[in-house]
C-alpha positions as CSV (number, residue, x, y, z in Angstrom):
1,X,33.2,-13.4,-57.9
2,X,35.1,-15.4,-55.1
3,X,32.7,-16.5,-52.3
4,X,33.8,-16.5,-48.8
5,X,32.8,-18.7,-46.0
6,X,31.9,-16.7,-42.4
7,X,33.4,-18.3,-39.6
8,X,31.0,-17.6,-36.5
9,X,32.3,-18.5,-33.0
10,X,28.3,-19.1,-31.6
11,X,29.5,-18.0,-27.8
12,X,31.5,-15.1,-29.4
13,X,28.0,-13.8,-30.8
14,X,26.2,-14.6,-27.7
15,X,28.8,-12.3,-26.0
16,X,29.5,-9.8,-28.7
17,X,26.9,-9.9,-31.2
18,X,29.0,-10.1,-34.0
19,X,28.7,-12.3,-37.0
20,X,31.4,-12.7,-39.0
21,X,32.2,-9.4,-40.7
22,X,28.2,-9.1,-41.2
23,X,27.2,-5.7,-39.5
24,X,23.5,-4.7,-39.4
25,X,22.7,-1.3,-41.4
26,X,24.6,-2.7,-44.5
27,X,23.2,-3.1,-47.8
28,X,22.9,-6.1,-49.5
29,X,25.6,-4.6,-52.2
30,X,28.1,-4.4,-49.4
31,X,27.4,-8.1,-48.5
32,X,27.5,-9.4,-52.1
33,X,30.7,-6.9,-52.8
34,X,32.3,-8.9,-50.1
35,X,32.2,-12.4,-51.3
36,X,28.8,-13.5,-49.7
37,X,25.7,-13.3,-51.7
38,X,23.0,-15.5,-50.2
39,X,22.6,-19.2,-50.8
40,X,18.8,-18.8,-51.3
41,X,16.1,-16.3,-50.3
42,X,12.2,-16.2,-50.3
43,X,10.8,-18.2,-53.3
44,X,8.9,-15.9,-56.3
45,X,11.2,-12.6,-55.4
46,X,14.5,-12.1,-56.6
47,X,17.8,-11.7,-54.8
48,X,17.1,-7.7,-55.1
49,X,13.6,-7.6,-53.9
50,X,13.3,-10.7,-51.1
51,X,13.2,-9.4,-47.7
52,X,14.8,-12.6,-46.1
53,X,18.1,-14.0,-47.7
54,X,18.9,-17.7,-46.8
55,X,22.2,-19.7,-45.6
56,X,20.7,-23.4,-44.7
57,X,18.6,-22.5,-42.4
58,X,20.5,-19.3,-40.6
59,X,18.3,-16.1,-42.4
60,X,19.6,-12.7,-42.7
61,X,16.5,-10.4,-43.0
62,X,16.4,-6.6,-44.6
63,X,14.1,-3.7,-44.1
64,X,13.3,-1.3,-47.6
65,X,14.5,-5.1,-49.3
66,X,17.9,-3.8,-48.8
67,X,19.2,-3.2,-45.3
68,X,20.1,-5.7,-43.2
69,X,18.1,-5.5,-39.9
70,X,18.4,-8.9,-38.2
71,X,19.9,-12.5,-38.2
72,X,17.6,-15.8,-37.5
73,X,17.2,-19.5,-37.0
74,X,14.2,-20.6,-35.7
75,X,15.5,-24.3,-36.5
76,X,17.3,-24.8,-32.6
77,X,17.6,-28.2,-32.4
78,X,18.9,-29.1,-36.3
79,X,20.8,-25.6,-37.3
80,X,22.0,-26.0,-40.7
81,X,24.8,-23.1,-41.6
82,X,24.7,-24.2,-45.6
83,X,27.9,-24.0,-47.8
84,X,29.4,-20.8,-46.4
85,X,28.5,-20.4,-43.1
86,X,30.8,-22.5,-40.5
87,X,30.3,-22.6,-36.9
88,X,32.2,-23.3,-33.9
89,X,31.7,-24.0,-30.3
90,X,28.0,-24.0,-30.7
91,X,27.8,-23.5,-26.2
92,X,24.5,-24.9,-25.5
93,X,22.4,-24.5,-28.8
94,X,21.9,-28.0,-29.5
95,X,22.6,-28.7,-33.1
96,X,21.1,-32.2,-33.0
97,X,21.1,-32.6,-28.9
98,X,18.3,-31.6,-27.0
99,X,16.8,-27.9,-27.1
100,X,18.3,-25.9,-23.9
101,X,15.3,-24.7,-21.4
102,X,14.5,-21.1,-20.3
103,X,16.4,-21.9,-17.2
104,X,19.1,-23.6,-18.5
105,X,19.8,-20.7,-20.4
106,X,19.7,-18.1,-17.9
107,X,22.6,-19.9,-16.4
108,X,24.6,-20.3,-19.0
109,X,24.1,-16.5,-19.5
110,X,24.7,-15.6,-15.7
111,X,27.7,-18.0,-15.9
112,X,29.4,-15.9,-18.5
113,X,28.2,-12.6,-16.9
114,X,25.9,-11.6,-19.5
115,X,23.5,-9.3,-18.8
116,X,19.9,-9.6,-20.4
117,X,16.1,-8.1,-20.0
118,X,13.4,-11.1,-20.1
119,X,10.1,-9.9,-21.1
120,X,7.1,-11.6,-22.5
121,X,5.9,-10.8,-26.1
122,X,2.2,-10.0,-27.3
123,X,2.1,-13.8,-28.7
124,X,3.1,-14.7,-25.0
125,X,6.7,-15.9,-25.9
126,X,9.0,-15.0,-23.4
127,X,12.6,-13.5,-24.8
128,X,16.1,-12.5,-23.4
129,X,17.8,-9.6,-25.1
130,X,21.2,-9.0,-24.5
131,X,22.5,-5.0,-24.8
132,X,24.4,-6.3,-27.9
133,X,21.2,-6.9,-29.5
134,X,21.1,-10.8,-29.5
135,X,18.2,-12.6,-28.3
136,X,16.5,-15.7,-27.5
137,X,12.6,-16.8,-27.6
138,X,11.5,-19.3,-25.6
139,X,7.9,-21.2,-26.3
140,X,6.2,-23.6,-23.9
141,X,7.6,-27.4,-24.8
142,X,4.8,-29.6,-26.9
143,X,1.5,-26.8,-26.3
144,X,1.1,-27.4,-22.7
145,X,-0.7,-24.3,-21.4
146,X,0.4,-24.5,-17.8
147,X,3.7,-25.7,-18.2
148,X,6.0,-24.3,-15.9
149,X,8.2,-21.3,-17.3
150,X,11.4,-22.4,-16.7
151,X,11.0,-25.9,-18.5
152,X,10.0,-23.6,-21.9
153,X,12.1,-24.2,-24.6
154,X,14.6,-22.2,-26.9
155,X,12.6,-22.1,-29.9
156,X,14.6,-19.1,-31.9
157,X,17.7,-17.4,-32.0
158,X,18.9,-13.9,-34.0
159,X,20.3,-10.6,-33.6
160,X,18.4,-7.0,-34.4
């Protein structure tokens, strides 16, 4: 089987929600029949039963073990794409710079006329979710309780 490298343009996701040719709902044959079976998945399961497949550090994630429900990094600051995922203009996830804040964010997002819904999550993270279905989760920088919300910082990334 030939593998195939996905090209993701990170803004193009952020605006779109698409993923290279990746499309939630499909089954982990349809991925593998199209040149991309994962680099790596959850240790003591097989390709076939792991919920979570692995590209670096990028994770595509599957309800029943075979449908893909979401895509994930929760490594913001030092994303590794692995052999066959390359990205391009990363827009303000960091990829070795420093981690973009809350407010930063909601610029960027405003700049490129994006709407979004912020809400805070029963663990008390606070995340942006974009009608395409991409979100962001923010977490207060270094544990400090009373930080203010605007200087949290991106900690996560994905698409459901």
């Amino acid at each position: 089987m030939n593998r195939i490298k996905v090209e993701v343009d990170f803004l193009d996701f952020i605006r779109t929600g698409t993923f290279g040719f990746l499309k939630l709902g499909e089954s982990k044959t349809e991925i593998i029949n199209q040149g991309f079976p994962p680099e790596d998945w959850v240790h003591g399961e097989t390709i076939e039963s792991s919920r979570v497949w692995r590209y670096g550090n990028i994770e595509l994630h599957f309800i029943d073990r075979d449908t893909l429900s979401g895509i994930y990094t929760d490594y913001i600051s030092s994303i590794d794409c692995g052999e066959n995922v390359i990205v391009s203009n990363w827009w303000i996830i960091p990829n070795g710079k420093e981690v973009p804040s809350l407010l930063q964010t909601i610029k960027e997002l405003n700049t490129q006329h994006l709407d979004y819904t912020k809400s805070t999550s029963i663990i008390g993270n606070i995340e942006l979710v974009l009608p395409n279905g991409v979100y962001f989760m923010f977490c207060q920088p270094d544990e400090k309780i009373d930080e203010d919300m605007n200087k949290w910082t991106l900690a996560a990334i994905g698409k459901r």
